[in-house]
C-alpha positions as CSV (number, residue, x, y, z in Angstrom):
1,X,-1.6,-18.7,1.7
2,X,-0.2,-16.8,-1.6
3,X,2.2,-18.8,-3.6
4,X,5.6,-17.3,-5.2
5,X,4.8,-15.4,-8.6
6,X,7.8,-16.1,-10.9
7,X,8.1,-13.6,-14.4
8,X,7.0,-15.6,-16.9
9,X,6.2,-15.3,-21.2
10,X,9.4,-14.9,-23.5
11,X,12.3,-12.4,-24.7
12,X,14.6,-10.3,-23.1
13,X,14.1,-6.6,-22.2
14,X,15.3,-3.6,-20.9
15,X,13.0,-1.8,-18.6
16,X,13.5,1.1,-15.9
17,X,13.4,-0.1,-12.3
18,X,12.8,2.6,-9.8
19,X,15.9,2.0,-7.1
20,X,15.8,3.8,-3.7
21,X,15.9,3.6,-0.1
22,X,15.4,7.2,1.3
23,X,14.8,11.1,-0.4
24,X,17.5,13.2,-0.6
25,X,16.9,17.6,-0.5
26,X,16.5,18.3,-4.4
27,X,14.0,19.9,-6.7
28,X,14.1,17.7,-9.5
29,X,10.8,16.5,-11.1
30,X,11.8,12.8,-11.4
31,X,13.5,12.9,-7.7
32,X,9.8,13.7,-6.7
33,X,8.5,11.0,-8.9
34,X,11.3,8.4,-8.0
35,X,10.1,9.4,-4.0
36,X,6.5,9.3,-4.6
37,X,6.6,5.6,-6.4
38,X,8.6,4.5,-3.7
39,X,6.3,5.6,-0.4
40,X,3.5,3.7,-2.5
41,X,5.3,0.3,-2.9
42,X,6.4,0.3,1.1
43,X,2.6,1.3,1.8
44,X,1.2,-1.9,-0.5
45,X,4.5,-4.2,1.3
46,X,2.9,-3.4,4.9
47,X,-0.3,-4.2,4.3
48,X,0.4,-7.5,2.7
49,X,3.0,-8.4,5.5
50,X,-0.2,-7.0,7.8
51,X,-2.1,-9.8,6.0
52,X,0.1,-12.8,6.3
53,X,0.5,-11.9,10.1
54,X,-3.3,-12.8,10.5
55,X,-3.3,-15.1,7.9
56,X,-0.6,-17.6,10.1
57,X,-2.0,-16.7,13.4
58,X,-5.4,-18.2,12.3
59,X,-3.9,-21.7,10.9
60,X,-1.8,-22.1,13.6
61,X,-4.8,-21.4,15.9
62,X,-7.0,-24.4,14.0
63,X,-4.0,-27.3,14.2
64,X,-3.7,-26.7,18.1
65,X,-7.7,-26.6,18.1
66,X,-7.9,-29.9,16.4
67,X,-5.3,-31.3,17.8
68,X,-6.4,-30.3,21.6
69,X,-10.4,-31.2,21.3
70,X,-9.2,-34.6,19.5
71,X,-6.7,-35.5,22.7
72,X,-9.2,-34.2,25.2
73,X,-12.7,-36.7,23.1
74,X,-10.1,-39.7,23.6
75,X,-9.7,-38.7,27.1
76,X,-13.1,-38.7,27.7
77,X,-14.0,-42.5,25.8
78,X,-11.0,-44.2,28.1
79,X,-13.7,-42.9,31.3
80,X,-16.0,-44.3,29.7
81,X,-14.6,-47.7,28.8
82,X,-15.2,-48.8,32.3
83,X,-18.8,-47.0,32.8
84,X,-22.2,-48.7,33.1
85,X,-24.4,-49.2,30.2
86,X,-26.3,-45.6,30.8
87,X,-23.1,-44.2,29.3
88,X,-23.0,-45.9,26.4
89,X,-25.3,-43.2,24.6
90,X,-22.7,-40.9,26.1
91,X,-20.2,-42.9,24.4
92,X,-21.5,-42.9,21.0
93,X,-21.9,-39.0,21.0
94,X,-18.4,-39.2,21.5
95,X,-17.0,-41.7,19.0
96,X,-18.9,-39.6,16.6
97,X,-17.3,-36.7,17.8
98,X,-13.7,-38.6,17.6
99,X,-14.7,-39.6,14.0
100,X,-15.1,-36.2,12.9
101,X,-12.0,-35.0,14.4
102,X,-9.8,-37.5,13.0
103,X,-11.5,-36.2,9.3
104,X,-10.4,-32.8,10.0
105,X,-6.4,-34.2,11.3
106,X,-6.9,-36.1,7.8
107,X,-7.2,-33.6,6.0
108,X,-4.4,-31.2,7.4
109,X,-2.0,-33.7,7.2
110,X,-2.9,-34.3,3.7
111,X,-2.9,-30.2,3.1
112,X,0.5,-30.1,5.2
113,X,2.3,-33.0,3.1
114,X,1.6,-31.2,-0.7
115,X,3.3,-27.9,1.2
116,X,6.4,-29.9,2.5
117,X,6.6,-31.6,-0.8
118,X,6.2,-27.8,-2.5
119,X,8.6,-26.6,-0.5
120,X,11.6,-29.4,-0.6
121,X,11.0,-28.9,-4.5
122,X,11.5,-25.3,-4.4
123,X,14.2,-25.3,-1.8
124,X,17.2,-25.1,-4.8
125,X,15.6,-22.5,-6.8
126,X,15.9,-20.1,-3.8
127,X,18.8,-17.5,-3.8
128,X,21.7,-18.5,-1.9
129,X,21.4,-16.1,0.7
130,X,17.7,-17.3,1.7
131,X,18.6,-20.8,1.4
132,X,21.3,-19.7,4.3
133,X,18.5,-17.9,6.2
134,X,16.2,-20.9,5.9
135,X,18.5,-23.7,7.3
136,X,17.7,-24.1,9.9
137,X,14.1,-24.8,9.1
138,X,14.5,-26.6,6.0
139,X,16.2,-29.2,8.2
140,X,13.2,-29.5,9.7
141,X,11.4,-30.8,6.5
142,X,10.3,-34.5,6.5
143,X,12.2,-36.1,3.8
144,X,10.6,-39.3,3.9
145,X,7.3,-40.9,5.3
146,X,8.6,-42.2,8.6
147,X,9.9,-38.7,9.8
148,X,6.9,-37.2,8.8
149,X,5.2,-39.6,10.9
150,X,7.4,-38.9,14.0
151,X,6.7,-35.4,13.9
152,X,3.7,-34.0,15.6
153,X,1.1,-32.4,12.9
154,X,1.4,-28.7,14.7
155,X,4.9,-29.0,14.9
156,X,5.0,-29.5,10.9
157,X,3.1,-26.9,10.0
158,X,5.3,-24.7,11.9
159,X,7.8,-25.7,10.0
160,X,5.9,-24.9,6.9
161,X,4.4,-21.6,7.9
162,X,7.8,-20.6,9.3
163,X,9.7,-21.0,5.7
164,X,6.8,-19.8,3.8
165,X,6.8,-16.3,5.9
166,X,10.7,-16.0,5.2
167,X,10.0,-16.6,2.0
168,X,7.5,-13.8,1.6
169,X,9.6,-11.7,3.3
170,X,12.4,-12.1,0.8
171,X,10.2,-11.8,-1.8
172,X,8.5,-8.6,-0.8
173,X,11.7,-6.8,-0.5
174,X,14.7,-5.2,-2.0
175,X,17.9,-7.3,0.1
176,X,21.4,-6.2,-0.6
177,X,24.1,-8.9,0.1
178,X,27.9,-9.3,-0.2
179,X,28.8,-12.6,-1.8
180,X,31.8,-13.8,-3.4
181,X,31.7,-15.3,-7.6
182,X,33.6,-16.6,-9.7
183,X,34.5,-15.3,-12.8
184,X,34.6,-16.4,-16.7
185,X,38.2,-16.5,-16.0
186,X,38.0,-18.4,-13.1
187,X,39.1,-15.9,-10.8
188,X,37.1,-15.4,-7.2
189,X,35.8,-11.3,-6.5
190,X,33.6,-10.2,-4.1
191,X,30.9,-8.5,-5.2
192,X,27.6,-6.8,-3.7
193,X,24.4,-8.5,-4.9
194,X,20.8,-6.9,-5.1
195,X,18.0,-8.7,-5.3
196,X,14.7,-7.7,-6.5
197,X,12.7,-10.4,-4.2
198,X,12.8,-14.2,-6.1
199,X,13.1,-12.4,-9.2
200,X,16.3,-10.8,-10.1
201,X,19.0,-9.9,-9.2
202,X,22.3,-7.8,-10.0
203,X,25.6,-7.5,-8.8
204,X,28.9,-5.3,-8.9
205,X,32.3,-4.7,-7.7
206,X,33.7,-1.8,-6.3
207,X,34.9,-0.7,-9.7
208,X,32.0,-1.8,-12.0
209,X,34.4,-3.9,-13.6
210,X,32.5,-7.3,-13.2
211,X,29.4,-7.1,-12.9
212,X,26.5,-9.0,-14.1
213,X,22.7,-10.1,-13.4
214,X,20.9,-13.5,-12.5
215,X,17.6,-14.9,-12.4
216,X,16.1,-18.5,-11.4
217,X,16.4,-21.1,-14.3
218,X,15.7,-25.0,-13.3
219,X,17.0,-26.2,-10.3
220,X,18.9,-23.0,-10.1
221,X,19.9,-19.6,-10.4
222,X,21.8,-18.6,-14.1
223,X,24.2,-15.8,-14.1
224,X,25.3,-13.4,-17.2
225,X,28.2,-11.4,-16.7
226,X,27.7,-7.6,-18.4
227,X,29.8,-4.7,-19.3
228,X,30.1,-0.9,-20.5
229,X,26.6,0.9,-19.7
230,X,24.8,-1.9,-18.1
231,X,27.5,-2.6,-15.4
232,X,28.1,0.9,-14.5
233,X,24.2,1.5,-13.9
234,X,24.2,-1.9,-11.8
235,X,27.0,-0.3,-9.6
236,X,24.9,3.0,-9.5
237,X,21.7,0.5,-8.3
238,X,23.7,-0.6,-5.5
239,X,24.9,3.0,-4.6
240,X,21.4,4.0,-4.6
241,X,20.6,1.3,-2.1
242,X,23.4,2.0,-0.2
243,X,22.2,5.5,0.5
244,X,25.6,6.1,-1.4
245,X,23.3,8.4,-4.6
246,X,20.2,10.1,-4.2
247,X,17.1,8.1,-5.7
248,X,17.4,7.8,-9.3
249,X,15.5,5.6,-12.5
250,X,18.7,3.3,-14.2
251,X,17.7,1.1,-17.3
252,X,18.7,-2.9,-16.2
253,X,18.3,-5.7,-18.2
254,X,15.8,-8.7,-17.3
255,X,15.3,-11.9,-18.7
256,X,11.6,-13.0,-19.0
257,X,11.3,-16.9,-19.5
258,X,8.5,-19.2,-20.7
C-alpha cells in the first residue's frame, strides 16, 4: 500500500497550478496547453486508482485464506482427538500445519495494528470534509486492546483498507466543497473550498471578498485569510472548477513546511 505524500522542505512560494475540469471551443495556445496537461493527470489518476483496485482485492483475498485454512486444520485435529494411534502421524502433519498458520495470523495482526495505530494518528490531520466521509469507518477503529481483540482480523483490515482507499481517493483528486468559516472578525460566511488532495486548499465567497488558503500543520489544518490579487484568482479557481470559466493557469500561493 502507498502512504500519503505530504509537501515538505521550507519557504513560502507562489507557483502556477493548472485548474480545470472540461475544454471549452477556443484557439488560444495556453487553452491547448492547459487541456493537454489536464487529459495527462486524469490518465496517470486512472491507472493508479487501477492499481489500488488489485492491490486491496489481493490482501483481502490472503486474510480470508488464512483465516479459512486455519478454522478448517482445527477442524480437522478435533477428528482426530478421538482417533486411534495410526492417526497420530496424521495429527502431527497437522499441528505443524496449525503452527504455521497461527505465524502467518501473527503476523497480520501485527501488520494490521501499526495501520490502525497510523491511521487513528492521522485521523485529525484530514480535511474536514473527509473526516465526515470517513465516519463511519473511523468508528470502526479499535481504540484500545480489548476491542481490537473482539473484532475478527478480516473484519479489521476491512476497516483499514476501507479508510485507506477514501483516503487515496481524496487525495488523488481535485474536491470542491461548500463549508461555512469564521472570520478574523468573528463573523460566520459561507464559502466554497477547493482542495488540491491532502495538500491545499483554497477558498472564496461569492464576491472574493474573504477568501483565503489552508494547509495541514500539527494536529490540524491552519488557515490564512488573503486579499487583492490572490483572492480574486482563488474565486477564478473555483469558477474554473465550476465549469463557471474556461480552463485557465492562476498564480496561488502555497506554503511548504519542514
Amino acid at each position: 500500500m502507498r502512504s500519503i505524500r505530504l509537501i515538505s522542505q521550507a519557504g513560502f512560494l507562489t507557483c502556477s497550478l493548472l485548474i480545470g475540469c472540461s475544454i471549452y471551443a477556443s484557439n488560444l495556445e495556453d487553452t491547448r496547453a492547459a487541456f493537454i496537461e489536464w487529459s495527462k493527470v486524469k490518465s496517470q489518476l486512472s491507472k493508479e486508482k487501477a492499481d489500488w483496485v488489485d492491490e486491496e482485492a489481493l490482501l483481502e483475498d490472503m486474510i480470508l485464506t488464512s483465516e479459512s485454512e486455519l478454522s478448517s486444520l482445527e477442524e480437522n485435529i478435533e477428528e482426530l482427538e478421538n482417533g486411534s494411534s495410526a492417526a497420530d502421524q496424521q495429527k502431527g502433519v497437522l499441528l505443524e500445519e496449525i503452527s504455521e498458520a497461527k505465524k502467518i495470523s501473527s503476523h497480520l495482526q501485527d501488520g494490521v495494528s501499526e495501520y490502525e495505530k497510523y491511521l487513528i494518528d492521522l485521523l485529525p490531520k484530514l480535511p474536514e470534509p473527509l473526516k465526515r466521509d470517513l465516519q463511519q469507518l473511523t468508528q470502526r477503529l479499535p481504540y484500545d486492546v480489548e476491542k481490537a481483540e473482539r473484532l475478527a482480523l478480516s473484519q479489521r483490515f476491512q476497516t483499514v483498507v476501507g479508510i485507506l482507499a477514501q483516503i487515496e481517493k481524496f487525495h488523488s483528486q481535485i474536491s470542491l466543497v461548500s463549508e461555512i468559516k469564521e472570520t478574523d472578525s468573528g463573523k460566520s460566511k459561507e464559502v466554497k473550498t477547493i482542495y488540491f488532495g491532502l495538500s491545499h486548499a483554497y477558498f472564496a465567497d461569492a464576491g472574493a471578498e474573504y477568501a483565503g488558503f489552508g494547509y495541514p500543520l500539527g494536529d490540524g489544518w491552519k488557515w490564512t485569510s488573503v486579499s487583492g490579487e490572490i483572492a480574486e484568482n482563488i474565486a477564478k479557481a473555483i469558477a474554473v472548477n465550476q465549469n463557471d470559466e474556461p480552463p485557465v493557469f492562476v498564480s496561488l500561493p502555497i506554503k511548504i513546511l519542514d
